[in-house]
DRENMARLUM-8892 format. One line per 10 residues: number of its first residue (from 1); their letters; for each residue x, y, z of N, C-alpha, C, O. Coordinates in steps of 0.05 Angstrom, whole numbers. Layout:
<pts>
NUM> a> X/Y/Z/X/Y/Z/X/Y/Z/X/Y/Z; ... $
</pts>
This chain:
<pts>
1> xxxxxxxxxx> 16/-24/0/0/0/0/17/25/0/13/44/-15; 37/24/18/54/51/21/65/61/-4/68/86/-8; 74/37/-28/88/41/-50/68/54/-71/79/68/-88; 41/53/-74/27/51/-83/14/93/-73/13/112/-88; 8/91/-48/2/118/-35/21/130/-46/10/148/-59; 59/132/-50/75/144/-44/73/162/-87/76/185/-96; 67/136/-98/67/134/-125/46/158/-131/50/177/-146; 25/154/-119/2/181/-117/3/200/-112/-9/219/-123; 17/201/-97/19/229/-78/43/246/-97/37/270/-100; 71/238/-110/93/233/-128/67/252/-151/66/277/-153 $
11> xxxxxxxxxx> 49/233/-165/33/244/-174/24/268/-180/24/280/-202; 15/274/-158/-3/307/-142/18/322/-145/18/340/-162; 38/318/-130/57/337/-130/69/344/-156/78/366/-154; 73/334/-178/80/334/-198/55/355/-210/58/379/-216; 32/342/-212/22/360/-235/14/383/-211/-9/387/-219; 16/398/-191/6/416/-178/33/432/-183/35/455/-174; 54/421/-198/79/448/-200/81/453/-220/96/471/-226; 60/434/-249/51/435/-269/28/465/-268/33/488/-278; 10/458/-257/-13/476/-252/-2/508/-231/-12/530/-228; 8/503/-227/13/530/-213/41/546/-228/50/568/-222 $
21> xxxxxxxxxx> 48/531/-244/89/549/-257/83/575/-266/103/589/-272; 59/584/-268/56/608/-291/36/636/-267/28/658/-275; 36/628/-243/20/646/-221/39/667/-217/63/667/-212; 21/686/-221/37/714/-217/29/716/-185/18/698/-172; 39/746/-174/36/751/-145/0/766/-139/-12/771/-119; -7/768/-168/-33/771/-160/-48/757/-156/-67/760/-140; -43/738/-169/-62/706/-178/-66/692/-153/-86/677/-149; -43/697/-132/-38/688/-110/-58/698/-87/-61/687/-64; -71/718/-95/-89/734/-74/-125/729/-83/-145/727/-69; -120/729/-112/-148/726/-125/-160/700/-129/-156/680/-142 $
31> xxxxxxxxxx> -178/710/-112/-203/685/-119/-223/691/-126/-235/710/-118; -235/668/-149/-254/677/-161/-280/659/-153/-280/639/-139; -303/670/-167/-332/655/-153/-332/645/-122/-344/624/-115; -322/657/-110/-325/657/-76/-301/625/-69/-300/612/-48; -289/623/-87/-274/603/-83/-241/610/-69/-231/631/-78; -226/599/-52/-202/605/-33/-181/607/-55/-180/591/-74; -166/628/-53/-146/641/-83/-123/616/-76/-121/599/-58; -108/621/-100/-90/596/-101/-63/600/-71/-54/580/-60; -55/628/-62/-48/631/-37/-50/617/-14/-33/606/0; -78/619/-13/-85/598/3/-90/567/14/-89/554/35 $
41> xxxxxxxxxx> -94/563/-16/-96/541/-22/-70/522/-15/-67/501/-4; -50/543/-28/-25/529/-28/-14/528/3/-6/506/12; -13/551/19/-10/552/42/-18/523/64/-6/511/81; -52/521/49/-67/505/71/-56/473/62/-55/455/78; -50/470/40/-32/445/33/-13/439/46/-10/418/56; 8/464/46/35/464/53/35/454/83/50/436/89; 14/468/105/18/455/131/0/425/132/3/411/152; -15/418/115/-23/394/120/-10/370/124/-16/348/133; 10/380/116/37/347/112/60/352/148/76/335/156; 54/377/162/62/376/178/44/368/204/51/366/228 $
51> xxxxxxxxxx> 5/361/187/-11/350/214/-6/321/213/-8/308/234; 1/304/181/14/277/182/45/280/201/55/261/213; 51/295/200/91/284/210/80/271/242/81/247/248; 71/293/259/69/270/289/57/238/292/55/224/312; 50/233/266/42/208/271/67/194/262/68/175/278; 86/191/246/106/181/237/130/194/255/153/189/248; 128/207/274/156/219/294/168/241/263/191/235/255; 158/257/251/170/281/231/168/302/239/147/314/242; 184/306/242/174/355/251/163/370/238/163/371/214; 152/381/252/156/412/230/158/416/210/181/408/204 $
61> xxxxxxxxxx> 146/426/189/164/439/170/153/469/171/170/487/173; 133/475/170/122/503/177/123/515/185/115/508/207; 129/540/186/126/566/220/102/566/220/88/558/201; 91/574/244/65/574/263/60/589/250/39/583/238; 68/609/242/43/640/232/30/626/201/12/637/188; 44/603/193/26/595/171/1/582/181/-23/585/175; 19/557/209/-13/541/213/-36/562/219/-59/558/211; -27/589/238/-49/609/236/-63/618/214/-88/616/217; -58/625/195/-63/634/167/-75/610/156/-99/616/153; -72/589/149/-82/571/135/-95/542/149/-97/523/134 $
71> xxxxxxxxxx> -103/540/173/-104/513/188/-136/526/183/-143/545/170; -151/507/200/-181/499/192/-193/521/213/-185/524/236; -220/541/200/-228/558/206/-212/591/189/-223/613/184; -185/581/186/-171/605/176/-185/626/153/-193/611/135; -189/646/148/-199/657/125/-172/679/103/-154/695/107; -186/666/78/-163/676/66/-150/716/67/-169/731/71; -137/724/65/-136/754/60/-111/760/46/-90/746/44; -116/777/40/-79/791/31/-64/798/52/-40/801/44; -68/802/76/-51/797/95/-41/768/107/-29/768/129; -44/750/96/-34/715/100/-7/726/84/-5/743/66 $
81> xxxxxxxxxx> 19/700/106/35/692/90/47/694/53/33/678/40; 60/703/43/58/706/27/88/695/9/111/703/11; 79/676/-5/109/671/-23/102/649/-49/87/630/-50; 119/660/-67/115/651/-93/101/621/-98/98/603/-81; 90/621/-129/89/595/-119/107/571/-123/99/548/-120; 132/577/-129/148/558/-137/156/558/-99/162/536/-91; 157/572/-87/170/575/-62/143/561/-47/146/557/-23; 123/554/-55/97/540/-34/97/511/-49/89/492/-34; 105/504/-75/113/476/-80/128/464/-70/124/441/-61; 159/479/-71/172/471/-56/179/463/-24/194/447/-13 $
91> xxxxxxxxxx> 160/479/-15/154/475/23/134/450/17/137/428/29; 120/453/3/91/430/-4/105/398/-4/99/378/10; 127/401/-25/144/382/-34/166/372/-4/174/350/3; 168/388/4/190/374/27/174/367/49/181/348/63; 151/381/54/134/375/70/125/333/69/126/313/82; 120/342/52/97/313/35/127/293/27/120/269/25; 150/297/23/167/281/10/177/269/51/176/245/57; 182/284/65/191/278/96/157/261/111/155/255/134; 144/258/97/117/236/104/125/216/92/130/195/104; 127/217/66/140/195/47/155/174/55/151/150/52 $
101> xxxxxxxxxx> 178/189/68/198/174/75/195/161/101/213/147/109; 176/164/114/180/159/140/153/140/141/151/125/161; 133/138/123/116/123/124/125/90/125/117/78/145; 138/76/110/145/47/109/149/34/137/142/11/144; 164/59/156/164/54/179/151/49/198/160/38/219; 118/59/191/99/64/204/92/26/214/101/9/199; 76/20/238/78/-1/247/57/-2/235/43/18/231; 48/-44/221/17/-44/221/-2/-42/234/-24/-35/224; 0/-49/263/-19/-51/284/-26/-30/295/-46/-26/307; -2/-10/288/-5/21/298/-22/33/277/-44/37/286 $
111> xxxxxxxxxx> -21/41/253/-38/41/230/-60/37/234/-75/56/230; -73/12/242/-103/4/240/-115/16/266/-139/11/268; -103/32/287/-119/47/310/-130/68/302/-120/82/285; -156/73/314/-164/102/309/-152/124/304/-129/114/302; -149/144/301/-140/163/294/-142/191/313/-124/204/324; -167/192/313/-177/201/338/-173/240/330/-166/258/345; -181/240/303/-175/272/288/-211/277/296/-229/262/290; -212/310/313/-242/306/317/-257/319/293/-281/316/294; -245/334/270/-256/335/254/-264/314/239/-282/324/227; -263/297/233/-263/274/213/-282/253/235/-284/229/230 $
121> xxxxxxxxxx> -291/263/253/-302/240/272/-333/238/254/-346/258/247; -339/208/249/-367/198/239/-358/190/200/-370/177/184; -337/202/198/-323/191/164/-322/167/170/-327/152/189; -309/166/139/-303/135/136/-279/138/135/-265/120/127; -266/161/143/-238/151/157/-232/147/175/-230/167/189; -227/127/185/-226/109/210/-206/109/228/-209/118/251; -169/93/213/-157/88/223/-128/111/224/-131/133/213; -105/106/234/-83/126/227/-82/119/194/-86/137/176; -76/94/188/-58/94/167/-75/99/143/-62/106/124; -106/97/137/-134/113/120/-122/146/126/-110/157/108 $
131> xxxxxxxxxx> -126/161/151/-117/187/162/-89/201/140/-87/221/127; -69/178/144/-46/183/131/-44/177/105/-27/189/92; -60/160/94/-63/159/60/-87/175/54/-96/177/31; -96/182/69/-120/210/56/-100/235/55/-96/248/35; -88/241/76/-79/263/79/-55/268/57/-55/291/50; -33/249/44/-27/237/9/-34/241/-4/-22/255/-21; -68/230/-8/-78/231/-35/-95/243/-36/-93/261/-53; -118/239/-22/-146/251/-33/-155/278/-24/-172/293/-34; -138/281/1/-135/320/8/-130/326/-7/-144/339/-22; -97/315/-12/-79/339/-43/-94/337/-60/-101/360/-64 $
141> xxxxxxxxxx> -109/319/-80/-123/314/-103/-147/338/-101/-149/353/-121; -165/342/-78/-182/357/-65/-174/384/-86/-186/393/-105; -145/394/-73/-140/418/-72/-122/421/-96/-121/444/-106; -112/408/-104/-107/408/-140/-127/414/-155/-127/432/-171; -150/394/-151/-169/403/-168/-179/433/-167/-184/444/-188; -183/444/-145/-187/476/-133/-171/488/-162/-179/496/-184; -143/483/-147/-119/502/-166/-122/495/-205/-118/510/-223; -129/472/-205/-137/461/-233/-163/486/-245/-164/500/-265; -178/483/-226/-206/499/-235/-200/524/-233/-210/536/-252; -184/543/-215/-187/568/-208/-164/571/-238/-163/593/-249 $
151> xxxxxxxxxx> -149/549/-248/-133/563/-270/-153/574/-300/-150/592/-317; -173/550/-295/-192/538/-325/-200/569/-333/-197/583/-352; -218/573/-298/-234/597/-302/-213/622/-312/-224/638/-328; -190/628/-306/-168/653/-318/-171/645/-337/-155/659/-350; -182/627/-355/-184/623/-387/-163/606/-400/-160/602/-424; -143/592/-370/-111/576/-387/-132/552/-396/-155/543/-394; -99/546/-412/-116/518/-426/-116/495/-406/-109/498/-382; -124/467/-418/-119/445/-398/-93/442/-406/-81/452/-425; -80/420/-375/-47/404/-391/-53/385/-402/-40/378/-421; -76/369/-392/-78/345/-403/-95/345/-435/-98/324/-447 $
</pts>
């Protein structure tokens, strides 16, 4: 499973530095149809791979004033954090690559325990190691698609 998650996630990250190479510093602030601008977006990605690290023993990669700016409840503004987006792939990328590496390690028996995230309480995500391959794949995918759509609507073309 881990080889398989890791291959996905490899994925995401790939076409999300596809989808974002061409964001200016405005693009970064603007959002369109009431939707969260790609700033944010990228931001709220970037610390998500640091709410996986305590389950695998990984640090940090974030300063706090991001988890403020971008963690759950946060609202977007032009006063959030602010940095390119090759500079929010790259935090995204080391973030998500330091999960990567430390997942194989992860125990099975430890894996299959609850999780115990109180947002997600009543999903069908259940266990750590569901917790830790959502938070891989189908978050990032989530929020690619965001950045995919908020590009369509600026009128770019598709990549694919």
């Amino acid at each position: 499973m881990t080889h398989d998650v890791a291959a996905l996630c490899r994925f995401l990250l790939d076409y999300l530095e596809k989808i974002t190479a061409e964001l200016t510093a405005e693009d970064m602030v603007t959002g369109t149809g009431g939707a969260n601008p790609p700033g944010w977006i990228l931001g709220h990605v970037a610390i998500v791979a640091d709410y996986a690290g305590p389950y695998l023993k990984v640090p940090r990669k974030c300063p706090a004033a991001w988890h403020k700016a971008f963690g759950p409840g946060s609202i977007p503004s032009r006063d959030m954090p602010q940095q390119t987006a090759a500079e929010w792939v790259a935090a995204i990328r080391a973030g998500y690559e330091g999960v990567l590496a430390a997942l194989p390690t992860a125990d099975e028996t430890w894996m299959g325990e609850p999780h115990g995230v109180p947002i997600l309480a009543g999903s069908k995500i259940e266990t750590k190691g569901q917790l830790l391959s959502h938070i891989l794949t189908t978050h990032l995918a989530i929020h690619v698609g965001q950045l995919s759509a908020w590009r369509r609507t600026q009128g770019q073309p598709p990549l694919f």
